[in-house]
C-alpha atoms as an extended CHARMM CRD file, in Angstrom:
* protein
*
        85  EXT
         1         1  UNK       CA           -122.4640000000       29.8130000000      -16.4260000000  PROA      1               0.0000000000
         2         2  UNK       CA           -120.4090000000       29.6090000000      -13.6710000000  PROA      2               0.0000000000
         3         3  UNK       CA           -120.2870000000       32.6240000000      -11.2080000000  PROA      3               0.0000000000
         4         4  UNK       CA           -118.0370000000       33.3720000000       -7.7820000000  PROA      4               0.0000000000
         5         5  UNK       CA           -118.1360000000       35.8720000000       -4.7970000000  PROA      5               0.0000000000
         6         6  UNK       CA           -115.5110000000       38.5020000000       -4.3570000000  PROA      6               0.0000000000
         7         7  UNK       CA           -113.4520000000       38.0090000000       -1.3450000000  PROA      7               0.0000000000
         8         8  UNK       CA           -113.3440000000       41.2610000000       -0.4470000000  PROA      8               0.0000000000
         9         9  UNK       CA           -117.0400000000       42.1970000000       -0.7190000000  PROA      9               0.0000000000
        10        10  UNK       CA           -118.8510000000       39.1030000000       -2.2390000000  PROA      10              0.0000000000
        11        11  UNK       CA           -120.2950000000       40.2690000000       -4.8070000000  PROA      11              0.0000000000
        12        12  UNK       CA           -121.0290000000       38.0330000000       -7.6030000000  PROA      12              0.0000000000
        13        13  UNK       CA           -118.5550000000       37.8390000000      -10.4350000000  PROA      13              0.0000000000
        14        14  UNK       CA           -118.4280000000       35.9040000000      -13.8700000000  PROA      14              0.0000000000
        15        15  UNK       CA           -115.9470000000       32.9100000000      -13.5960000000  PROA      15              0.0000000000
        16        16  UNK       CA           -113.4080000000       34.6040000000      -15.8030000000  PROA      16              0.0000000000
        17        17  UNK       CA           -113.8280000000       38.3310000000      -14.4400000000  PROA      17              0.0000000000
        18        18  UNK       CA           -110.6650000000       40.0030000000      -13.9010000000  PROA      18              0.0000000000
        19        19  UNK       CA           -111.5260000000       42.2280000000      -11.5820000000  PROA      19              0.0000000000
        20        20  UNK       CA           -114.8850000000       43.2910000000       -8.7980000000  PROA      20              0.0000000000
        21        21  UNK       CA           -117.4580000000       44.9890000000      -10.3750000000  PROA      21              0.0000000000
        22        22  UNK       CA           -118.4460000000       46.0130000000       -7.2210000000  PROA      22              0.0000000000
        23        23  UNK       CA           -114.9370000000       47.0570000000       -5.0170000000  PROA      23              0.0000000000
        24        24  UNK       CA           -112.6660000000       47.1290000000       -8.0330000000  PROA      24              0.0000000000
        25        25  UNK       CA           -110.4170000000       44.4070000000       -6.6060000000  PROA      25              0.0000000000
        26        26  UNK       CA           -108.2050000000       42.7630000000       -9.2630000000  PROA      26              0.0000000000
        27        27  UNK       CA           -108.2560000000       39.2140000000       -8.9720000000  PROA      27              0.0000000000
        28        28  UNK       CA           -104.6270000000       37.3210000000       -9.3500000000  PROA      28              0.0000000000
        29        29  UNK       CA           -103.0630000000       34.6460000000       -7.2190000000  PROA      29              0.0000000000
        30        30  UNK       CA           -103.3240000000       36.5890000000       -4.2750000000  PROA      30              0.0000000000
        31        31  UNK       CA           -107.1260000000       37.3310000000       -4.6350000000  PROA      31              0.0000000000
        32        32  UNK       CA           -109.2610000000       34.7990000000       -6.2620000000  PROA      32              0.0000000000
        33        33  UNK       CA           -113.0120000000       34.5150000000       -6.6700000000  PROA      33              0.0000000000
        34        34  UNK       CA           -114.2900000000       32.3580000000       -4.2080000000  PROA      34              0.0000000000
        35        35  UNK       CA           -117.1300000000       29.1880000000       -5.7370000000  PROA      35              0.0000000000
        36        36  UNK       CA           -121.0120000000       30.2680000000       -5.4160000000  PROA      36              0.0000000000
        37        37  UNK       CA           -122.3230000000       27.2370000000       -3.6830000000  PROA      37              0.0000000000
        38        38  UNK       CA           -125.5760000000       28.6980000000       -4.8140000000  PROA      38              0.0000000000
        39        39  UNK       CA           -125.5990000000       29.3250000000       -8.8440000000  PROA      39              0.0000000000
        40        40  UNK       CA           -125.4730000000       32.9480000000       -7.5760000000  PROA      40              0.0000000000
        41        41  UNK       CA           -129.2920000000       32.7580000000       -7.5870000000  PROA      41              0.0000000000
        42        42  UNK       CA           -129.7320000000       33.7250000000       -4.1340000000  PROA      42              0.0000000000
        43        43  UNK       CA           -127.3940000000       34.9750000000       -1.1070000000  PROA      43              0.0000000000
        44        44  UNK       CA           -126.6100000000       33.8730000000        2.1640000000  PROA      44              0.0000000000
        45        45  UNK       CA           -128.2220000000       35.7500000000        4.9080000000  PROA      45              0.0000000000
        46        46  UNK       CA           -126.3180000000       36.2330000000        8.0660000000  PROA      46              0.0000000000
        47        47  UNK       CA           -128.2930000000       35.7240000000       11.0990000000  PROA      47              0.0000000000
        48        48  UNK       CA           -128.9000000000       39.4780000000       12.0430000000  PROA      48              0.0000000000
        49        49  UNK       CA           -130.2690000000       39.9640000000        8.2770000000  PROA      49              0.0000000000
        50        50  UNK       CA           -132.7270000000       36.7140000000        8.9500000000  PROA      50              0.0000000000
        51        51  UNK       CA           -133.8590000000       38.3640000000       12.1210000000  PROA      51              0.0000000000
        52        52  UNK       CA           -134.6850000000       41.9350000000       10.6490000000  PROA      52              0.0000000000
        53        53  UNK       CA           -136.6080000000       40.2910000000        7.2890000000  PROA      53              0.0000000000
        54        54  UNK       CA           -138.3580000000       38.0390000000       10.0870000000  PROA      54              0.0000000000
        55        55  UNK       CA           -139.3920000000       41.0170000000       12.3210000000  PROA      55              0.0000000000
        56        56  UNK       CA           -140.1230000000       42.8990000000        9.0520000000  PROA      56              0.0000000000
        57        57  UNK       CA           -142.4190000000       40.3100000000        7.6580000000  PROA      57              0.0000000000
        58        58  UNK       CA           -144.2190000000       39.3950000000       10.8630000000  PROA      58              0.0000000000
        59        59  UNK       CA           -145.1540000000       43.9220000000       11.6120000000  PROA      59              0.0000000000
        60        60  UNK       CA           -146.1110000000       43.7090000000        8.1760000000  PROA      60              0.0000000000
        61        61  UNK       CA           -148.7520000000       40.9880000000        8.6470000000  PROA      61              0.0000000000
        62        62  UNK       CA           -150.1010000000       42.3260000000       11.6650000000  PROA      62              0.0000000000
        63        63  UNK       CA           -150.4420000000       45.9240000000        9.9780000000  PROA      63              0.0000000000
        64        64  UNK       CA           -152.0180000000       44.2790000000        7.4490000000  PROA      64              0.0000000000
        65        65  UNK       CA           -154.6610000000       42.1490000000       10.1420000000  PROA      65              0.0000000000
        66        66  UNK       CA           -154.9840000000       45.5060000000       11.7430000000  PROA      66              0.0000000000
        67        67  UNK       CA           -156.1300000000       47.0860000000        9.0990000000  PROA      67              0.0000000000
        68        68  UNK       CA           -158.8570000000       44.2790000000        7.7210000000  PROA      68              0.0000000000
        69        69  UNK       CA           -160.3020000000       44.2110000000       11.6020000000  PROA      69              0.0000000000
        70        70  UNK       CA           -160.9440000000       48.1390000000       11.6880000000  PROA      70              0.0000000000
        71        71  UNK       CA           -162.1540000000       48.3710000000        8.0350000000  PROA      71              0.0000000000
        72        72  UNK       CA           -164.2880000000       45.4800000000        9.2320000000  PROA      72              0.0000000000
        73        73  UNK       CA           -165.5190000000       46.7700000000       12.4430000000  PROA      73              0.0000000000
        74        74  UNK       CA           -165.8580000000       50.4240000000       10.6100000000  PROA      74              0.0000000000
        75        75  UNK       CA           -167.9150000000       49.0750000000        8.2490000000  PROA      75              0.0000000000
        76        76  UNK       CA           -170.7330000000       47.0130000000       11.0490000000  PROA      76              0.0000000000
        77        77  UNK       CA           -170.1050000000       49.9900000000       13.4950000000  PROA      77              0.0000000000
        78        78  UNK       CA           -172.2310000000       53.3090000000       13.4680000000  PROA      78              0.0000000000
        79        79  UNK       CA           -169.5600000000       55.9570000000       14.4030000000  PROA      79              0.0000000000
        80        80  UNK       CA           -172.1410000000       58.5470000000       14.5830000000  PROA      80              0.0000000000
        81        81  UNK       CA           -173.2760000000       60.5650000000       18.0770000000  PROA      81              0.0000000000
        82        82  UNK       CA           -176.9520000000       58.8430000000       17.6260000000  PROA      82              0.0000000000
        83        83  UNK       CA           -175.1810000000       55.1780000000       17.9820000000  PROA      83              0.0000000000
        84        84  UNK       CA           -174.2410000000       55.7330000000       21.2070000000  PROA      84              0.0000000000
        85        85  UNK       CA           -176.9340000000       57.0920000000       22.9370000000  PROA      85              0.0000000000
């Protein structure tokens, strides 16, 4: 199964689509389907998507340490008025 990207908005179309599924754009000489390098398994990120999932993934693992190291200190940690004194 052979699959391109839409010039227009590259979304992934079937070889012999005639038109975008996505935009609508009618493919003839003018407009062609572009070759998936990829098997249209995965997309290219640009380098501003790369660098939002990065941030994204690395807040997500420290809200996720943050949250073991107070459930852990919670838990070995009398919060109560007689602790303290």
């Amino acid at each position: 199964m052979t699959v391109y990207r839409c010039p227009k908005c590259g979304q992934i179309v079937m070889k012999n689509a005639k038109r975008c599924i996505n935009c609508g754009l009618i493919f003839d000489s003018k407009h062609e389907p572009e070759p998936d390098e990829e098997d249209g398994n995965a997309t290219k990120l640009s380098k501003k998507e790369k660098r939002k999932l990065i941030i994204f993934v690395a807040a997500a693992v420290i809200l996720i340490l943050a949250l073991f190291v107070f459930s852990y200190l919670s838990q070995r940690t009398s919060w109560t008025i007689e602790g303290l004194l």
